[in-house]
C-alpha positions in Angstrom: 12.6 -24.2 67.6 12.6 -20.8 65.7 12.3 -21.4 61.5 15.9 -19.6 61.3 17.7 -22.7 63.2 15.6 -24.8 61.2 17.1 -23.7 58.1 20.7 -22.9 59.2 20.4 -27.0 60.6 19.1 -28.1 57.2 21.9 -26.0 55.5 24.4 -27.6 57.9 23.6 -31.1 57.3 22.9 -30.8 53.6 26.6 -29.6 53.6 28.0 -32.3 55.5 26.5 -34.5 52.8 28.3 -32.5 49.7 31.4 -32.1 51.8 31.7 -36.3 52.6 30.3 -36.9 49.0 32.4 -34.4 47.6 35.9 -36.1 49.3 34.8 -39.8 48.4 34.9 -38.7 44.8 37.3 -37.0 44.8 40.3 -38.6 47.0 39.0 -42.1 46.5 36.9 -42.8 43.5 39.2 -39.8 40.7 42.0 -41.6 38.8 41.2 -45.2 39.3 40.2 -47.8 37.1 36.8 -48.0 38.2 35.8 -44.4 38.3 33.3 -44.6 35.3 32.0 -47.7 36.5 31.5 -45.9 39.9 29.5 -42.8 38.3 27.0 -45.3 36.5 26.4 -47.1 39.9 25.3 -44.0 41.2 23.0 -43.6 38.8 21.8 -47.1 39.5 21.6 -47.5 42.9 19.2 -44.3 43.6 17.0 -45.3 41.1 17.0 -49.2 42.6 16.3 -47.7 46.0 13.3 -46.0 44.7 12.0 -49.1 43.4 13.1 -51.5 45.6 13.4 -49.9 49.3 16.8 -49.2 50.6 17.5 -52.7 52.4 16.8 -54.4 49.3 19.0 -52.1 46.8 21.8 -52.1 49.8 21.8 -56.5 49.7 22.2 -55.9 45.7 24.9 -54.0 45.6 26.7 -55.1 48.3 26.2 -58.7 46.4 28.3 -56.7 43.1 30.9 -55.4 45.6 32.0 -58.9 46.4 33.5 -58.5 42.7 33.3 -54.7 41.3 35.5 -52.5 43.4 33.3 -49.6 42.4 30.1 -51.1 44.2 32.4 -51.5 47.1 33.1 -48.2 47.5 29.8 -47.3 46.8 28.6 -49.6 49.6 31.7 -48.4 52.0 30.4 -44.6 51.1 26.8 -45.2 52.1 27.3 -47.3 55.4 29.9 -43.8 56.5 27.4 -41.2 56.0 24.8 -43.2 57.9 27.5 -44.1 60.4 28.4 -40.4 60.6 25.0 -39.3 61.5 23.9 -41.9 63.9 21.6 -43.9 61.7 23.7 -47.0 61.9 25.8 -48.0 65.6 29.3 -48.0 64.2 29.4 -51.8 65.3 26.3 -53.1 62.7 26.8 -54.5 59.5 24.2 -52.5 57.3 22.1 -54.7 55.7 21.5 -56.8 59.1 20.6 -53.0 60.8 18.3 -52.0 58.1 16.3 -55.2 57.8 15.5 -54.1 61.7 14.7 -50.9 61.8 10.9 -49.8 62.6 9.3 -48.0 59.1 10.0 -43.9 60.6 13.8 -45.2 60.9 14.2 -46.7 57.9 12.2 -44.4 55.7 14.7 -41.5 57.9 17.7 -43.8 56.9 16.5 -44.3 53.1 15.8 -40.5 52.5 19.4 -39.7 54.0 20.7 -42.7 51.5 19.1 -41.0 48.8 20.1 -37.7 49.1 23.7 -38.0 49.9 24.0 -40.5 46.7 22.4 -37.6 44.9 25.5 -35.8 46.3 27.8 -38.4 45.0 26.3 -38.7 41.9 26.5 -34.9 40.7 30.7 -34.8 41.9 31.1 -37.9 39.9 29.3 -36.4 37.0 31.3 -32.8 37.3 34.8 -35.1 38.0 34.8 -38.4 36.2 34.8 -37.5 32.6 33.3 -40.1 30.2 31.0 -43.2 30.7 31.5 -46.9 31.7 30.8 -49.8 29.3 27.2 -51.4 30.0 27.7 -54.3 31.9 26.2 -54.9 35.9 
């Protein structure tokens, strides 16, 4: 593999990230109620994953979703992208995938979290004016 496809496939799949983050924020987080709350769990959620490990930061906020519409989405974003690029079978609940994934996989699956919620959370910056309360 020459170092030109290299970086013309990098290019590709970092914009498929910005494209899918870019269209989350934008057609289904914009204008709701929740949108601030939304942008500050971005915020969170990278950073917990950095501490925690992605299974464990995924079982968190998918715990807030049963009652915060903006970690729902959040959670619905995430488990897409991976879906999208064959980290997680379509039929596999997230949290019950990760938890069985070999370290290479995961660690793959945790750096693709990372940087598409890095995507998510600079189009909720530039699009969500304003900032949520503090609360969870």
């Amino acid at each position: 593999m020459s170092i030109k496809y290299a970086e013309n496939r990098l290019a590709q799949v970092e914009a498929g990230r910005a494209r899918l983050a870019f269209e989350k924020v934008k057609n289904e987080v914009k204008g709701k109620s929740w949108e601030k709350e939304y942008k500050a769990h971005t915020r969170k959620l990278a950073m917990l994953i950095k501490v925690n490990g992605l299974a464990a930061a995924v079982t968190f906020a998918r715990a807030k979703s049963m009652k915060d519409k903006a970690w729902k989405a959040l959670c619905e974003h995430i488990e897409e992208r991976l879906k999208d690029v064959n980290l997680c079978p379509q039929e596999k609940e997230l949290v019950d995938y990760l938890t069985g994934l070999e370290i290479p996989s995961y660690r793959l699956a945790e750096n693709e979290v990372l940087s598409f919620i890095n995507w998510l959370k600079r189009f909720a910056e530039g699009l969500i004016e304003g900032e949520a309360d503090e609360q969870g």
